[in-house]
C-alpha positions as CSV (number, residue, x, y, z in Angstrom):
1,X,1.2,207.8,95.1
2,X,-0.7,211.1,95.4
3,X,-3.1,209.8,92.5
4,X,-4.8,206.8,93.4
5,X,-7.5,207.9,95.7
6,X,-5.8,206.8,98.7
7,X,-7.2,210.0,100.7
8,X,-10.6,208.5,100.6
9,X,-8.8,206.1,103.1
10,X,-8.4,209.3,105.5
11,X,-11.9,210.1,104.9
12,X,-12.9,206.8,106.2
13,X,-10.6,206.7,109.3
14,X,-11.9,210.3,110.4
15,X,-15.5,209.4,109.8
16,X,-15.1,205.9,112.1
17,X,-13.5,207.8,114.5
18,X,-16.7,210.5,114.4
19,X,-18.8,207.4,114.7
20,X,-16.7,206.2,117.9
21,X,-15.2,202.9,116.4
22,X,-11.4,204.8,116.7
23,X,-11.8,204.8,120.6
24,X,-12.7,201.3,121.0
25,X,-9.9,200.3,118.4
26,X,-6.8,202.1,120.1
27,X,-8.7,200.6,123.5
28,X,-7.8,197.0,121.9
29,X,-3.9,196.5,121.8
30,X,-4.0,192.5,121.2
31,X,-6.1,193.5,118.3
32,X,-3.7,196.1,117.1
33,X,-0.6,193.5,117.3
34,X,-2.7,190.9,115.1
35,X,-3.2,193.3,112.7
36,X,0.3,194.8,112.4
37,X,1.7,190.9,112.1
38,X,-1.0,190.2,109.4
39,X,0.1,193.4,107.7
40,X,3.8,192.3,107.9
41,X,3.5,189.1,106.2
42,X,1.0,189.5,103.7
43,X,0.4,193.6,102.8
44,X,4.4,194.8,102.7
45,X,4.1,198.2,101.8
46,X,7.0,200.5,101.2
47,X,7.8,204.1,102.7
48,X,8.5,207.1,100.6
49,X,12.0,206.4,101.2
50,X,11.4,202.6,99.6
51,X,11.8,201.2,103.0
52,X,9.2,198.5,104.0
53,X,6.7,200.1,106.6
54,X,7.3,198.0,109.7
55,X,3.7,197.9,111.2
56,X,4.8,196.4,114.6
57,X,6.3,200.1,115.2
58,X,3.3,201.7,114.2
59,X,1.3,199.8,116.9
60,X,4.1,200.1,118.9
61,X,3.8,203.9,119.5
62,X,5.4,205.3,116.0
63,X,2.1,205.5,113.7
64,X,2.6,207.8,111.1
65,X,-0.9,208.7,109.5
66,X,-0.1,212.3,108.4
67,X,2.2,212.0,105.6
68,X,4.5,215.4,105.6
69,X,5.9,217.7,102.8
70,X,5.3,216.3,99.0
71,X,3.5,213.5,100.2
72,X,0.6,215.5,102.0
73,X,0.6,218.0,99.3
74,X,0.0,215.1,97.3
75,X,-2.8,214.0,99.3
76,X,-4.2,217.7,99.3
77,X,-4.5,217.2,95.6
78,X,-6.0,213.7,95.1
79,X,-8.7,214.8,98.3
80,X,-9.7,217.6,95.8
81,X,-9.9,215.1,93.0
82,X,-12.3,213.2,94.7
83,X,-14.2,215.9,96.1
84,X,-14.4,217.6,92.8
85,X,-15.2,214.1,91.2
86,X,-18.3,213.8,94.0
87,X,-17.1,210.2,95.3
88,X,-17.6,210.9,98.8
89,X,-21.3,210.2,100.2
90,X,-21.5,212.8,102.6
91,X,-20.7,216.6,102.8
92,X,-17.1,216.3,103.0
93,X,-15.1,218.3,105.5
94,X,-12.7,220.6,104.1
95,X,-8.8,218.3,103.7
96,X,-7.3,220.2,107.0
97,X,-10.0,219.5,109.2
98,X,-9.5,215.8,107.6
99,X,-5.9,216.2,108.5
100,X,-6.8,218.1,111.9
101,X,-8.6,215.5,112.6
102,X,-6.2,212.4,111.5
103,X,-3.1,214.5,113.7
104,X,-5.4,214.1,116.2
105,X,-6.0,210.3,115.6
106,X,-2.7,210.0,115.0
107,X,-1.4,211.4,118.8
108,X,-4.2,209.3,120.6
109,X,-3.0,206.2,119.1
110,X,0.6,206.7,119.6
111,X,-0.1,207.6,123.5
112,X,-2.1,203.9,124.0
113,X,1.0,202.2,123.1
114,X,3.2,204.1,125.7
C-alpha cells in the first residue's frame, strides 16, 4: 500500500522520538502489551505476505518498522508524494534519514523487550 500516505506515519514516529516521547514509550512495557492486545482484537492488519501482523511479537522483541525491498521502495515513493505535495508542517528530513532514524527506533525497541 505504497500510495496511501502511510509514510506520514514514519514522519510522525521519528519526530516523537526527536521530541523524547519514543524513550519514555519503549520505557513502558505494560503500556506496550495493552496496546499490542487492543491492536489484536480490534485493528487486524495483514503483512505483505497476507498474514495477520501479530502485535504481541512486535512488543515482544520482533517490531518490524522498516519495511524491506518493494515495500520500502514503495514507501520512498509515497514520502516524495507527500513532500512534493507540501503535507508535512516542518522542513522534512530527507526519506533515509527518516528511515535512519526509524532502524534506529526500530533496534531500541526490540532490545527493551529482551
Amino acid at each position: 500500500r505504497g500510495d496511501d500516505r502511510l509514510s506520514r506515519h514514519w514522519h510522525d514516529v521519528v519526530a516523537l522520538d526527536q521530541a523524547g516521547y519514543a524513550t519514555t514509550a519503549v520505557a513502558n512495557r505494560a503500556l506496550a502489551t495493552t496496546v499490542a492486545r487492543h491492536k489484536n482484537a480490534f485493528f487486524r492488519e495483514k503483512d505483505a505476505d497476507g498474514a495477520s501482523i501479530d502485535y504481541a511479537a512486535a512488543v515482544g522483541g520482533n517490531l518490524q518498522l522498516v519495511p524491506e525491498g518493494d515495500r520500502l521502495t514503495l514507501l520512498a515513493a509515497d514520502y516524495e508524494r507527500m513532500v512534493a505535495d507540501g503535507l508535512l508542517f516542518s522542513t522534512p528530513p530527507p526519506f533515509s534519514a527518516l528511515i535512519d532514524r526509524s532502524r534506529d527506533i526500530q533496534a531500541r525497541v526490540n532490545a527493551a523487550a529482551v
